[in-house]
C-alpha positions in Angstrom: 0.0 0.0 0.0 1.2 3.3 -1.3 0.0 6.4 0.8 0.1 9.7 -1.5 -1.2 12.5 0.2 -2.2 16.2 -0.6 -2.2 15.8 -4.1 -5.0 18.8 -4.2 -1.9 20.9 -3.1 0.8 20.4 -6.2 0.1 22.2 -9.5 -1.7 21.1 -13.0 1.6 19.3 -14.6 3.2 17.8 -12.3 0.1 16.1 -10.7 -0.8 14.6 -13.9 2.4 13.2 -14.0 2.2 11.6 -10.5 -1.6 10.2 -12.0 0.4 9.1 -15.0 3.0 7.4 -13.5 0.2 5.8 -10.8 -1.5 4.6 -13.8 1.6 2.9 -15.7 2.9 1.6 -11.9 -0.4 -0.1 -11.4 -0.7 -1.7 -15.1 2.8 -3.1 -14.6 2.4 -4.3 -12.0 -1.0 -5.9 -12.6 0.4 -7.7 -15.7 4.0 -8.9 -15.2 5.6 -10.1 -18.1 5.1 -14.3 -19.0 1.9 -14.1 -16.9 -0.8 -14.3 -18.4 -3.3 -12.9 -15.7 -2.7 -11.7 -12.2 -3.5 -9.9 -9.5 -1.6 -7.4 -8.4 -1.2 -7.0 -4.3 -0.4 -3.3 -5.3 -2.8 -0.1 -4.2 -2.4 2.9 -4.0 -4.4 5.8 -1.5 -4.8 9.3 -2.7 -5.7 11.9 0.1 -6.8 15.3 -1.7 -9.6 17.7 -2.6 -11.1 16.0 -5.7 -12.2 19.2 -7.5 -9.2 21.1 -6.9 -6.9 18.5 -8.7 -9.8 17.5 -11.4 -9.0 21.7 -12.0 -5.5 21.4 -12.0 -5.8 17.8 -14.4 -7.9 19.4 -16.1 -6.2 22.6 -17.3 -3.6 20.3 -19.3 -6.1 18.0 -21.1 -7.9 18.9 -24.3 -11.2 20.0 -22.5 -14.3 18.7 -22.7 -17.3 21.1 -23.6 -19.9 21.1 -20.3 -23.2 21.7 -20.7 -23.3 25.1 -21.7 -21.1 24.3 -25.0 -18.2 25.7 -23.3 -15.0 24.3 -22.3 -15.0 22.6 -18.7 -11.8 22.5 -16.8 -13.0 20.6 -13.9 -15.1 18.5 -15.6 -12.3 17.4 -17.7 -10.2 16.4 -15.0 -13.1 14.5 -13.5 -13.9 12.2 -16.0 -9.8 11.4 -16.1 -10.1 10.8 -12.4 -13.3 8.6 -12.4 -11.0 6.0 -14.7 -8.3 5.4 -12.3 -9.7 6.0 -8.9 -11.7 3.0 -7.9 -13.5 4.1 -4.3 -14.1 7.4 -3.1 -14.4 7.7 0.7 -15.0 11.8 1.5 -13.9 12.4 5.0 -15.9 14.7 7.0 -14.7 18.3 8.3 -13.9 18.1 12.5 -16.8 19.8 13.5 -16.3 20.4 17.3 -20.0 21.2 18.4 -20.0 17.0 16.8 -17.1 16.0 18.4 -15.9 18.0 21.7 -13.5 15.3 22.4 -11.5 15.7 19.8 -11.8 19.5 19.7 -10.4 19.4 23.9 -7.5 17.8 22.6 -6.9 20.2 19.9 -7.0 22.7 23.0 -5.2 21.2 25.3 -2.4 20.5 22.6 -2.4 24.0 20.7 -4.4 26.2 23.3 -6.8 27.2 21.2 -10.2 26.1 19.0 -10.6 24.3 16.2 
């Protein structure tokens, strides 16, 4: 298991390369040579904010038009991420009013409120 975190925070080429080279890392290693099928024991997790890197993949694709006949960015890098990202799990904001525990922690550790 590969752990890849803040991808929402690099900029428009060089995440697609990191998606890229995801993508060619996991078909390798899916299909080793002189096998003819296998499964690979190979995943990868990607922590980010979806529709800020489906923006940045998507300002260095040929765009796709959106609804309104114009070009959509976002949209775009969407439909690039829907083909390699297999499960989406969206993890909620720390709300402390839904958690005080956690948010007297966060005080007793930093002195102040989340």
């Amino acid at each position: 298991v590969v752990f890849i975190d803040d991808l929402d925070r690099i900029h428009g080429d060089r995440v697609l390369e990191i998606l890229e080279t995801i993508n060619f890392i996991t078909d390798t290693a899916s299909r080793p040579e002189g096998f003819a099928e296998i499964n690979s024991n190979l995943f990868f997790v990607m922590g980010m904010a979806t529709e800020e890197v489906a923006k940045n993949v998507g300002a260095c694709l040929e765009p796709v038009m959106g609804d309104d006949g114009k070009p959509d960015i976002i949209l775009t890098g969407s439909r690039f991420l829907e083909k390699m990202v297999q499960l989406t799990i969206a993890v909620p904001v720390l709300n402390n009013e839904k958690n005080p525990f956690l948010n007297e922690l966060v005080i007793r550790k930093n002195g102040t409120d989340v």
